[in-house]
C-alpha positions in Angstrom: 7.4 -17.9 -12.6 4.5 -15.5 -12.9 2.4 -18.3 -12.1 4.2 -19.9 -8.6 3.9 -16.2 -7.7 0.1 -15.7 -8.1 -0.3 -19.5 -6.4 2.1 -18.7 -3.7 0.2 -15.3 -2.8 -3.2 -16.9 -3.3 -2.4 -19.8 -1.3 -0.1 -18.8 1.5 -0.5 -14.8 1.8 -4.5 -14.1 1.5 -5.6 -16.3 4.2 -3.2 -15.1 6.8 -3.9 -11.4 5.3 -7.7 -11.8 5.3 -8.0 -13.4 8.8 -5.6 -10.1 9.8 -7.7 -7.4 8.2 -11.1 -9.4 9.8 -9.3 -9.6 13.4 -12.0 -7.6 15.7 -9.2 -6.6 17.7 -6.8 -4.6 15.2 -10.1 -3.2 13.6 -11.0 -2.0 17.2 -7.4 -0.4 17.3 -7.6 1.0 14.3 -10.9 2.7 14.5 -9.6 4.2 18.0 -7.3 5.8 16.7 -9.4 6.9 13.1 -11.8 8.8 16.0 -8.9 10.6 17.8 -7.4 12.0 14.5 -9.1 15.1 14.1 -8.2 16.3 17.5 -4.7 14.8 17.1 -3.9 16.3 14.3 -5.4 20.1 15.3 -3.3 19.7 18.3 0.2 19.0 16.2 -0.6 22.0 14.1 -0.6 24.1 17.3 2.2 22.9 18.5 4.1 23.4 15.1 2.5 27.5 14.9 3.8 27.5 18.5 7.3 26.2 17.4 8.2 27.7 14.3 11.3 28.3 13.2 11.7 31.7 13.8 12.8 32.9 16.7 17.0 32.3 16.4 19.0 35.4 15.1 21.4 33.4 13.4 18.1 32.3 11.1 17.6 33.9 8.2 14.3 33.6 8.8 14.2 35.1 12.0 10.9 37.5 12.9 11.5 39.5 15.9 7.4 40.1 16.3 7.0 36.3 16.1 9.9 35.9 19.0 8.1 38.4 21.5 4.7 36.6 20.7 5.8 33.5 21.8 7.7 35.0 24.6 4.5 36.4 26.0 1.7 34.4 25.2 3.2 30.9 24.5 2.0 29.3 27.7 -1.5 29.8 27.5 -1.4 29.1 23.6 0.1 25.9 23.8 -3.1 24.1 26.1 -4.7 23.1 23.2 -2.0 20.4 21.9 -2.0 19.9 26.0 -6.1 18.6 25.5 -5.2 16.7 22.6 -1.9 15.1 21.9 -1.3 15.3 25.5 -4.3 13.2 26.4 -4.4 11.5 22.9 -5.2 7.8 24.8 -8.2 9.0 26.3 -9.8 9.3 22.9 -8.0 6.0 22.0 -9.1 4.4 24.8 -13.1 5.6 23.7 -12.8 4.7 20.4 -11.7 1.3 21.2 -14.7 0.5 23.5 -16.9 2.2 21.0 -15.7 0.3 17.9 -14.9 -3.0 20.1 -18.9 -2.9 21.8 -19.9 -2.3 18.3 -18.5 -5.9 16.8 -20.1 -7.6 20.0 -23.3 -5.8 19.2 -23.5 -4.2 22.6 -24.3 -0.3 23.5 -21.2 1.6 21.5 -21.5 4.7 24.1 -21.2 2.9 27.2 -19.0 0.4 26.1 -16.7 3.7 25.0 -17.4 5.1 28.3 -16.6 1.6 30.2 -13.1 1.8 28.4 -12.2 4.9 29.4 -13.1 4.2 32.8 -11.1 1.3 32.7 -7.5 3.4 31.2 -8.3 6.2 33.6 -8.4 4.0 36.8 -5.0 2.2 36.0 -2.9 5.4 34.8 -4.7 8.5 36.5 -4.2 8.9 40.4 -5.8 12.0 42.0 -4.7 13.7 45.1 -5.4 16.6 47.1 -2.3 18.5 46.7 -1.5 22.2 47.6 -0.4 24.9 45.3 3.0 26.6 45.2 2.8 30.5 44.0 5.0 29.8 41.3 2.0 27.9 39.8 -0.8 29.5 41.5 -1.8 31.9 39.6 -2.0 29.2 36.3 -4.9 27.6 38.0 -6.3 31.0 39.6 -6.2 30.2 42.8 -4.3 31.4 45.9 -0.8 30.0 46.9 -1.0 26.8 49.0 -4.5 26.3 48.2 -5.4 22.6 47.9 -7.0 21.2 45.1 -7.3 17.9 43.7 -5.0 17.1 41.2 -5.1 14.4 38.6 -1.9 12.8 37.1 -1.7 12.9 33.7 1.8 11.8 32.7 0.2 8.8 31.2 -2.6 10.2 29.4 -0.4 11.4 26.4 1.5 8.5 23.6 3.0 6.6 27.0 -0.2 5.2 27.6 -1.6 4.1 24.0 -0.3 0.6 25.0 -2.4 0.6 28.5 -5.6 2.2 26.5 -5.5 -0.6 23.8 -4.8 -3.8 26.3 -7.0 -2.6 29.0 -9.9 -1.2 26.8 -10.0 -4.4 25.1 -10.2 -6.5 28.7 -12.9 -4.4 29.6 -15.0 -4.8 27.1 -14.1 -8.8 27.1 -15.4 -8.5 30.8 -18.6 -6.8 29.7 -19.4 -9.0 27.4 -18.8 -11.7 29.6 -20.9 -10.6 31.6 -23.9 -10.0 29.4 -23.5 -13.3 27.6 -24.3 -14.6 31.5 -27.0 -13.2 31.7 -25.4 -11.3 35.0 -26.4 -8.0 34.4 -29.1 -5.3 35.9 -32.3 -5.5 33.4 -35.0 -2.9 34.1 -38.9 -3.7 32.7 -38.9 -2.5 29.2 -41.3 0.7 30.1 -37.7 2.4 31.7 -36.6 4.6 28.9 -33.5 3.0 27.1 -31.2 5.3 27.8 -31.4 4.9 31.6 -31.7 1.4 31.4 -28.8 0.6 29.4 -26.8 2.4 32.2 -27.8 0.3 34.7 -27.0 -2.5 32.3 -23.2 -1.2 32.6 -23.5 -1.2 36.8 -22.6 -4.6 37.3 -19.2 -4.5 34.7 -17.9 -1.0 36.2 -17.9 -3.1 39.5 -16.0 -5.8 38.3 -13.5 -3.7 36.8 -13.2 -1.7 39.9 -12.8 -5.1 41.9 -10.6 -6.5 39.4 -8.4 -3.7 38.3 -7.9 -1.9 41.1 -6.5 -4.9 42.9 -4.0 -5.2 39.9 -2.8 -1.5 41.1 -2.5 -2.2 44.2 -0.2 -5.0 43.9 1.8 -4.1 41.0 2.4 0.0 43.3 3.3 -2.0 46.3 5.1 -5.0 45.0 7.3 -3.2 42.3 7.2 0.6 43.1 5.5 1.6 40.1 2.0 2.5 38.3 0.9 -0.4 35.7 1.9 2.6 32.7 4.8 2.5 33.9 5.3 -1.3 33.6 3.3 -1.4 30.7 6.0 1.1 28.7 8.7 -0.8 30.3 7.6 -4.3 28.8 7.0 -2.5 24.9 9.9 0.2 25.5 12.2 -2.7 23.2 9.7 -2.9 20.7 9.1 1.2 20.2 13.7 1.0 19.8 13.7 -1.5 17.4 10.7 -0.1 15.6 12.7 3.1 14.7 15.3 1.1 13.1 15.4 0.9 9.3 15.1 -3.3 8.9 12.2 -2.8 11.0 10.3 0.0 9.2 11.3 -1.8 5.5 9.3 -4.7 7.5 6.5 -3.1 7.7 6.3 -2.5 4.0 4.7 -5.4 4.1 1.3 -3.1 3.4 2.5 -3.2 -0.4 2.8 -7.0 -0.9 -0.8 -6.9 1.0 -2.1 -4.2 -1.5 -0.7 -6.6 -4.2 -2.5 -9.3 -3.5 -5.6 -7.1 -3.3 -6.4 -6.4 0.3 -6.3 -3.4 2.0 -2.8 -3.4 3.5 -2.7 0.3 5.5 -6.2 -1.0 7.6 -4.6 -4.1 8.0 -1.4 -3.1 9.4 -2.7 0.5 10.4 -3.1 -0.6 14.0 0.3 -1.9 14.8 2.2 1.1 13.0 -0.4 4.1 14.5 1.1 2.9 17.8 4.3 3.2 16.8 4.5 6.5 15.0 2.7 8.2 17.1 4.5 7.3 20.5 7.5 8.0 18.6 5.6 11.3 17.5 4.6 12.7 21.0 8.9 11.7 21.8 9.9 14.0 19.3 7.2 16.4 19.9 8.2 16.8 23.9 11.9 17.2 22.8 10.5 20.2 20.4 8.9 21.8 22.9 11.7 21.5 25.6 14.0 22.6 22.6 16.2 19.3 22.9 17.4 17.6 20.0 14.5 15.5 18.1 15.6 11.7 18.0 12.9 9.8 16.5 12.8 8.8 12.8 9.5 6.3 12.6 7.1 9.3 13.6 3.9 10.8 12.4 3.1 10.7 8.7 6.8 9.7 8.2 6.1 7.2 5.4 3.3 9.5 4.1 6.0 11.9 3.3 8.3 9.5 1.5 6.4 6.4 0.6 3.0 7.1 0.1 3.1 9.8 -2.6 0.6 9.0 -4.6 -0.6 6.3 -2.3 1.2 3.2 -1.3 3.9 2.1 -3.5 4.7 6.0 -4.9 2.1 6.2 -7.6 2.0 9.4 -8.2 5.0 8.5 -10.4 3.4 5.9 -12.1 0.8 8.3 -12.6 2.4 10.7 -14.6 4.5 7.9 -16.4 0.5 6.4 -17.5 -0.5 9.9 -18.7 2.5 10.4 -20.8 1.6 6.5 -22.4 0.7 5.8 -25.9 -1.6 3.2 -25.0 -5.2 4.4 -24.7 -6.1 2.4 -22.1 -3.2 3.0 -20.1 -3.2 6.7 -20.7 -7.0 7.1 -19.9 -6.9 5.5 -16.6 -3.2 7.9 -16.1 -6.0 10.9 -16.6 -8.5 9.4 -14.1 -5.7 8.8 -11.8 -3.6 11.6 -11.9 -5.8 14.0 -9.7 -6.9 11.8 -6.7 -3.4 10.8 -6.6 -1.7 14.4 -6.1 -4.1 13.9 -2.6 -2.7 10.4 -2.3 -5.5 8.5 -3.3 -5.1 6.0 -5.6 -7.7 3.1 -5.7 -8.0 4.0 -9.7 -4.7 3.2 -10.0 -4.8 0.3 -7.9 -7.7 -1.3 -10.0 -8.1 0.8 -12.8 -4.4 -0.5 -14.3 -4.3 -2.8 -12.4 -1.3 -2.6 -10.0 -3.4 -5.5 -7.9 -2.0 -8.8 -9.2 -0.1 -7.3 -11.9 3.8 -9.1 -12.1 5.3 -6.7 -14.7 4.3 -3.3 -12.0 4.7 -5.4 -9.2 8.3 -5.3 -8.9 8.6 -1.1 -8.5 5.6 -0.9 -6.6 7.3 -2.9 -3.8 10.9 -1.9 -4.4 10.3 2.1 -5.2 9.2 2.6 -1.4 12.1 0.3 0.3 14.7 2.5 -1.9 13.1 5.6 -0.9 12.4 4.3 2.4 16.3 3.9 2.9 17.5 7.0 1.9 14.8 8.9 3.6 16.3 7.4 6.9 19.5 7.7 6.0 19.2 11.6 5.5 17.1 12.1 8.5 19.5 10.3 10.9 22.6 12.6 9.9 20.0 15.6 9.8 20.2 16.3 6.4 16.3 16.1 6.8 14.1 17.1 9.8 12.4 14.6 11.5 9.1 14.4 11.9 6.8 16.8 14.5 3.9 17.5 13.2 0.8 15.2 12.3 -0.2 16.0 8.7 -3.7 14.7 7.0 -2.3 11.9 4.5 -4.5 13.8 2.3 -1.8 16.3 1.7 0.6 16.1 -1.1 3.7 14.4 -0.3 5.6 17.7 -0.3 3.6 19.8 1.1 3.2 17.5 4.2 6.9 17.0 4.5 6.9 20.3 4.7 5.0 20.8 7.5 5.5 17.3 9.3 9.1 18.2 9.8 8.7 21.9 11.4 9.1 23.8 7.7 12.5 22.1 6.8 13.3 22.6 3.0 15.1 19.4 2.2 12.3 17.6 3.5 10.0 18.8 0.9 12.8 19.2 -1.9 13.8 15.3 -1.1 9.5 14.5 -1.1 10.1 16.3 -5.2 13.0 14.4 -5.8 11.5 10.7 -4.7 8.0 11.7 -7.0 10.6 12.4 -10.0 12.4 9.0 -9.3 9.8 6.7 -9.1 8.6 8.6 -12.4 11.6 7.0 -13.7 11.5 3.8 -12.0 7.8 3.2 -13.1 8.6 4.1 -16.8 10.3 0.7 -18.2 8.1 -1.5 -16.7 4.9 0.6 -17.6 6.5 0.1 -21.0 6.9 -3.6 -20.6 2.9 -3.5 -19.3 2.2 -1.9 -22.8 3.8 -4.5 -25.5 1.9 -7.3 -23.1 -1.6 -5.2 -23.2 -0.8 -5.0 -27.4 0.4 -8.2 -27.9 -3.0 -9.2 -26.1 -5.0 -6.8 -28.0 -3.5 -8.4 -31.3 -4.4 -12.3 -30.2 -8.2 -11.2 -29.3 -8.7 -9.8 -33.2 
C-alpha cells in the first residue's frame, strides 16, 4: 500500500506540482503580492486600532475616552489603511511587472512601472469635478472649487483580478516588443538609466493604443468600466471560494508539502486573491458597521490550520518532545521553537513529515477537521471572522486574536485546535517510533 502511494505521488502528483510551482506566471503573482505585504498589513492594524471593540455601552469592555477619540479624530486617522488596503492593487500591479520583467530578464523598475500604468489606465478615470462644502474643507479647498479627481473604487481588493491579468499582458506586450527588436535604442554613451526609459516609449504606446480602445468599447458597448466586468466575470468564483468544499480543496498545499514541494508558494497565488478580496469585503462592512460576511479572509487558515506550520505541527511538536526516542525527541527540541512562530521546515525534514506514510495521515486530516469546525463556528458567529491581516509569523492564538477584531473564542478555539492535534499526532508519532526501533534493531 505504502508503496502504490509513494509511486502514485512520484509519478502522477510531482510533475503537475513542479511545473505549477515553476509557472512564471503564479510566481509573478505571488511575489506581487509578497511586495505589497508590509504596507497591507500596517494598514489592517490601523483599521483594527480604529475599530476596536470598545465603544458600545452594553460592552463590558467599553472605554468612554476611546469612544470620544474615535468620535473626533477617526476620519483623519483612518487615511492610512485608505493608502494601503484601499489601493492594495497598485502595489500588486508593481510587483507583478517587477517580478514578471525580472523572469524575462528585462529592466524590473520599468517593467513595474509599465504595469502600473497599464491597471491605472483601465480602472482609474480622472475628471475635473467641483467640490461640495460638505467635503470641502477635507481637501482644503473652497466649496465648488474644481479639482481633478481620480476614481479609485477599483484601486482597493476589486481590482487584484484587473492588476494580475492586465499587468501580465503588459509585460507580454513589452517583451514582444523587445524580442522584435522594435524598440528605441540610444548609443551606449547615454547613461543607462535614461536610456532604458526610452527603451519603455514604444510599449507605453502600444498599451495606450491597445488598451484604451478596449475602454472605450467595453464603457460604450456595455455601460461599464473593464473592473467592473472583470469582478463580474470572477464574482462566482470569490462565492464559491468562501464555501467550506472549496476551502478543504485547497488543502491541497499539504498533500504538496508531502510530496516535498513547497505547497503555500505554489498555491499562494490563487488563495492571496481570494482571502484578501474576501478580506477588504469584510473590512468595508467593519468600517460601515454592517455585519461581516466573509469566512475565507486574511490569515484565516493561519489561525486554524497553520499552527505550527501547514498541517498543525505545533502539535506534533510537543507530542516529539515528550517521545522516548532520541531521535525523535531531539528533532521535537529543534522544532519546537521555530514552530510556536509557525515555522516548521525542521519538522518537515528533520522527522521527516515529507514522504513519511505513518504522519502522513494527521498531517492531511488534522487541518480538514479543524478546517470544518472552524467554519462551522464562524458562520453561526460563535467566532469572529476575520478583519485584520496578521504576519503568519504570529502564534496561532495570538493572531486569531487580532485577525478577528479581539474576539476570545477565536483565540480560545486557536488553544483548543493546538491541544487536539497534540492528541491526534500522538498514536501515529508512536507508531513512527516502533518502525524507527524495529529499524534500529535490523541495522545492528
Amino acid at each position: 500500500m505504502n508503496d502504490k502511494l509513494m509511486t502514485f505521488i512520484e509519478s502522477k502528483i510531482l510533475p503537475i506540482a513542479g511545473k505549477i510551482a515553476s509557472n512564471r506566471y503564479l510566481n509573478a503573482i505571488r511575489d506581487g503580492f509578497v511586495f505589497a505585504m508590509p504596507f497591507l498589513i500596517i494598514g489592517s492594524f490601523i483599521l483594527l486600532i480604529l475599530n476596536l471593540p470598545f465603544t458600545d455601552k452594553s460592552n463590558f469592555l467599553y472605554m468612554e475616552w476611546y469612544t470620544n477619540l474615535m468620535n473626533s479624530f477617526k476620519a483623519d486617522l483612518v487615511q492610512p489603511f485608505y493608502v494601503s488596503m484601499g489601493i492594495m492593487s497598485l502595489f500588486v500591479a508593481y510587483g507583478i511587472g517587477y517580478s514578471l520583467s525580472g523572469h524575462y530578464q528585462l529592466n524590473s523598475i520599468t517593467g513595474g512601472f509599465l504595469s502600473l500604468f497599464s491597471f491605472l489606465l483601465v480602472s482609474a478615470k480622472v475628471e475635473y469635478v467641483p467640490i461640495a462644502e460638505a467635503v470641502a474643507k477635507s481637501f482644503l479647498v473652497d466649496a465648488d472649487s474644481y479639482i481633478p479627481v481620480m476614481d479609485v473604487r477599483f484601486m482597493d481588493a476589486k481590482g487584484l483580478f484587473v492588476a494580475i491579468i492586465f499587468g501580465i499582458i503588459s509585460i507580454e506586450i513589452f517583451r514582444f516588443l523587445v524580442k522584435k527588436k522594435l524598440i528605441i535604442t540610444l548609443p551606449e554613451s547615454v547613461p543607462p538609466a535614461i536610456a532604458k526609459s526610452f527603451e519603455l516609449l514604444i510599449p507605453v504606446a502600444v498599451v495606450i493604443v491597445l488598451f484604451q480602445a478596449l475602454n472605450i468599447i467595453i464603457q460604450k458597448k456595455l455601460i461599464m468600466m473593464i473592473p467592473e466586468l472583470v469582478m463580474k466575470i470572477f464574482e462566482p468564483l470569490l462565492h464559491v471560494s468562501d464555501s467550506l468544499p472549496s476551502i478543504i480543496l485547497l488543502l491541497i498545499i499539504h498533500i504538496l508539502w508531502f510530496a516535498g514541494l513547497h505547497g503555500t508558494n505554489i498555491v499562494d497565488a490563487i488563495v492571496k486573491a481570494i482571502t484578501l478580496s474576501n478580506l477588504a469585503i469584510n473590512q468595508a462592512a467593519l468600517q460601515a458597521g454592517e455585519p461581516v460576511t466573509k469566512i475565507f479572509a486574511g490569515g484565516f487558515f493561519d489561525s486554524y490550520v497553520f499552527m505550527g506550520g501547514v498541517g498543525t505541527t505545533l502539535g506534533l511538536a510537543i507530542a516529539m518532545v515528550r517521545s522516548k526516542n532520541e531521535h525523535i525527541k531531539s528533532i521535537g527540541k529543534l522544532s519546537i521553537v521555530p514552530a510556536v512562530f509557525n515555522i516548521n521546515e525542521p519538522i518537515m525534514f528533520g522527522a521527516p513529515v515529507v514522504m513519511n506514510p505513518l504522519l502522513m495521515i494527521p498531517f492531511i486530516f488534522i487541518p480538514i477537521i479543524n478546517i470544518t469546525i472552524a467554519y462551522i463556528l464562524t458562520k453561526l458567529n460563535i467566532v469572529g471572522h476575520v478583519v485584520t491581516l496578521v504576519p503568519w509569523t504570529t502564534p496561532a492564538p495570538l493572531g486569531a486574536l487580532l485577525a478577528t477584531n479581539l474576539n476570545f473564542g477565536a483565540m480560545i478555539l486557536s488553544f483548543v485546535f493546538i491541544f487536539t492535534s497534540f492528541l491526534m499526532y500522538k498514536p501515529f508519532l508512536k507508531a513512527y517510533e516502533i518502525s524507527l526501533e524495529k529499524e534500529e534493531g535490523s541495522n545492528k
